[in-house]
Structure formats: C-alpha cells, structure tokens
N, C-alpha and C positions, 0 to 999 in steps of 0.2 A: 718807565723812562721813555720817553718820544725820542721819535728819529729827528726831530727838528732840534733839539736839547742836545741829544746825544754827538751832532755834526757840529754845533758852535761850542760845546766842550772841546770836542779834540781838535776842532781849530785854535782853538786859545790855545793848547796845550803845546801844539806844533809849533805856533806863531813863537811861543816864548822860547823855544827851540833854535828856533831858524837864524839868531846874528850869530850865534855860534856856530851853524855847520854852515853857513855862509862864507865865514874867514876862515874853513877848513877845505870847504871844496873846490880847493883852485885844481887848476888841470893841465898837463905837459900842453904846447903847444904842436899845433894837429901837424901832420906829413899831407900836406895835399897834393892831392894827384895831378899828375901833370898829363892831358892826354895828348898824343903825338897828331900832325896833320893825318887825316882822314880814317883817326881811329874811331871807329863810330863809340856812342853815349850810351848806358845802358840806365834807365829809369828803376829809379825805387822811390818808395812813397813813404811818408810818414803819417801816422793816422791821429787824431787826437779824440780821447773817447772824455769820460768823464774830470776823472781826477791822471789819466797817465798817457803813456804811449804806445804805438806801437810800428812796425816796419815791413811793409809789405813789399816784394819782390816779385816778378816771375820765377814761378818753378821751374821752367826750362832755361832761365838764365844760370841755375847753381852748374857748380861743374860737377861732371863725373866724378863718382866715387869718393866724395865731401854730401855729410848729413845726410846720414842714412834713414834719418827717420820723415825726412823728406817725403818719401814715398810711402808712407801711410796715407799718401792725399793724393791718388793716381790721376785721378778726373779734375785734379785742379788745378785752374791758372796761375792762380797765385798765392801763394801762402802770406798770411801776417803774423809777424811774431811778438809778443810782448812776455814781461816777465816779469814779478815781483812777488811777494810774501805767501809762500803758499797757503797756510791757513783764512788770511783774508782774502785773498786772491779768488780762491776755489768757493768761499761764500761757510767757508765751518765758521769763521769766530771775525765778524763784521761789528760787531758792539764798538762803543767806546775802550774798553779794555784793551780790544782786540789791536783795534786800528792802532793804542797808545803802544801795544807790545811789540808791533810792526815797526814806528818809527823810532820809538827810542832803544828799544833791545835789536840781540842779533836773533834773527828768525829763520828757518830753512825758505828756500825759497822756488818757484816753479817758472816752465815755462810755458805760454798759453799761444800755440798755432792753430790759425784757421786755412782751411783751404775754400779758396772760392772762384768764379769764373764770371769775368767781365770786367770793367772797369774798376780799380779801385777807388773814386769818387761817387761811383754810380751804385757802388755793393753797402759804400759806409754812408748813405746817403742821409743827410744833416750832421756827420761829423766833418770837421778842416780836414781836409785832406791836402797834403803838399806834398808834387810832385819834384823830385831831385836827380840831378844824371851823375853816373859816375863812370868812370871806365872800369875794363872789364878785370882790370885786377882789382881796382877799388871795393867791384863789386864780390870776388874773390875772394877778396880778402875780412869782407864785412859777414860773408858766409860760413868762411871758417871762423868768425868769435860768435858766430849762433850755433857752429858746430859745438864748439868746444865751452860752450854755457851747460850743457847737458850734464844732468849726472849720470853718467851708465854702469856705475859703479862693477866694472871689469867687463860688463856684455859690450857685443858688439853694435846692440841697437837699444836703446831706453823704452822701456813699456810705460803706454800711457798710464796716469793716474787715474784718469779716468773723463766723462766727455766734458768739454770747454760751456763757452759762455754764448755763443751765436754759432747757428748754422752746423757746418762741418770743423768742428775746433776740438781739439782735446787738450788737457794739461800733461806735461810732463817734468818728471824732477830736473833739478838743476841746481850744480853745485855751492852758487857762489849765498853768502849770506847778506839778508835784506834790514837794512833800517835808515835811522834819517838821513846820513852822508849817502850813501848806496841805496838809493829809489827807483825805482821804474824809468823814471825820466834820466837820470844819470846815466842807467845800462841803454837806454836808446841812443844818448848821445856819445857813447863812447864807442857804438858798434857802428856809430855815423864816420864820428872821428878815425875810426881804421881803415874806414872808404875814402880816406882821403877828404873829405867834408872839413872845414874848418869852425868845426862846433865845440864849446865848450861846456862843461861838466855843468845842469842844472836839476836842482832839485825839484823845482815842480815842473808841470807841463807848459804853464805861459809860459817861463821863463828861458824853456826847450824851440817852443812854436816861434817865441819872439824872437829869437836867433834866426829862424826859418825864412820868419819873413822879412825879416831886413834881408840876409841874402841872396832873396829875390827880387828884391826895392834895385838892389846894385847892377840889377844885367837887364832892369827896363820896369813895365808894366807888366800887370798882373791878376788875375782875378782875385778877389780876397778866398774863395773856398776851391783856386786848384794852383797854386803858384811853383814856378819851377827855376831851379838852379844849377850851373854847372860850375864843379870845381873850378878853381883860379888854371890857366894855363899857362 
C-alpha cells in the first residue's frame, strides 16, 4: 500500500466527515483581553508544521510555580508545545488505519514540547510562523491550560514518554481524548482563546492559520511568514 494511496484515502475518509463536525464545532465566544495604558505585551507564536499546530512561548515568561515540567528544558528559551493522538503523534501506528482510528474514534492522546533558543521564525525555519501579543495574565492564563492538559496521574511532575520529533522535545501524557471534533488544531485555539485571542474553534490547520492572518490584516501590514497581533483593547 503507498504512502501516496494511503494519504488520498484518509483524505476522502476525513473530507466525508468534515460537514458534520463542522456544524458541531462551534465555540463560546472568546474573553479578550483588555491591556491597561502602559502594561507592556508579551509575545507568543504560533507554528504551523505539516498537518497541525503548535504554540511556542518564552520559558522565562511562565510564572513561578505553574508547569513543572517546564523545567525539564533548563537551557531553553523557549519551549513549543503541541498535542494530539498519541499513537500517531509519537510515529507507532501512522497507516491509513491509524490516522482513520485518530479522527473518527476517541484515542489517548500526548503532549509534544520542544525547548529551543533563538528566534522562533529563525529555529522553525520554512514553517509560518505567526507572532501574537498578549498580556501577561493572557499569557498566564494560556500557561495554566498547558499546565493542566497533562496527565500526571496523582505525581507531582509527568515523566516523559519518551524523546519528541526535533531537536530537544519529548512527549508527555495528557489527559484530554483526541478525534475529529478535538484535533490538534482545536486544542491550539482554545489555549489561544483563554489568552484572550479571539479565535475560534478549527479543525484543520488553514482553517486555524486563516483566522491568524486575518487578525493581523486588521492592525496593518505584515510579512506573510512572521505576522503579529494584539488583542482588541
């Protein structure tokens, strides 16, 4: 079975899927942050890799004593986080089967940090990168639902699964369950949307990025591969 066959299968498969979790996954309307005269902006990025997302921060932006497992990446500037099906995720069961068992069942699912230092445009270079500002409860607050994505099932720190997909990254468990309504791209924009971002709930990745970039269309000019936004004030 070819990997060319086995990708426009589980695209059909998905496509005949998609008006139904379409008219399912609408989304509360967002809380956007309102930042005060002279509270300064704090930047987070959003990464666009293949088929998903992901949400890179500075590590020294998280607060004290929130994400512990943060500090498994001591030497790094900045950690990216993404999340979805752990079995395809981590590279065990990437078939047609696989990917079908991801998006139409419920599947455990992981979460995949990387730590790295420099620029997040410059480290993911040839993927979109779009940069975003929030304040710094925004930011807070987008910290605590990556905290609390974890499974640590009673520990006080999640042991990794074992090592990630580039560079310094590892997988770790996480509670919440993945399939077509609950994708990769829906968990990026709803840990957007608790930052105050007024982003709503999408299934794939254009559908995620295309939000992104219209929001930066509204506060001017832009480069298409680093564009930036700030919450409504």
């Amino acid at each position: 079975m070819g990997a060319s066959w086995v990708t426009a299968l589980m695209k059909a498969a998905l496509l005949a899927a998609l008006p139904m979790a379409i008219g399912a996954c609408s989304s509360p309307a967002p809380t956007v942050a309102h930042r005060q005269n002279g509270e300064p902006a704090l930047s987070i990025y959003v990464v666009a890799h293949d088929d998903h997302t992901g949400i890179a921060l500075r590590r020294a932006d998280i607060p004290a004593g929130l994400w512990p497992e943060s500090r498994d990446f001591p030497q790094a500037e900045f950690l990216e986080v993404g999340w979805g099906a752990r079995d395809y995720y981590m590279g065990r069961d990437q078939g047609f089967l696989g990917a079908l068992k991801a998006a139409l069942g419920q599947t455990q699912s992981v979460l995949h940090v990387a730590g790295f230092r420099g620029s997040p445009a410059g480290y993911f270079r040839g993927s979109e990168v779009i940069e975003l500002s929030v304040t710094a409860d925004g930011l807070e607050r987008m910290a605590r639902a990556m905290n609390d994505a974890y499974d640590r099932a009673g520990a006080a720190v999640a042991a990794p699964l074992g090592p990630g997909l580039y560079g310094d990254s590892r997988f770790y468990p996480a509670w919440q369950q993945f399939n077509l309504l609950n994708t990769c791209n829906v968990w990026t924009a709803r840990v957007l949307r608790s930052g105050g971002l007024p982003v709503e709930d999408a299934i794939t990745k254009e559908g995620l990025m295309s939000q992104l970039r219209g929001l930066a269309e509204r506060v001017g000019p832009a480069a298409a591969q680093h564009l930036s936004v700030t919450p409504n004030e």
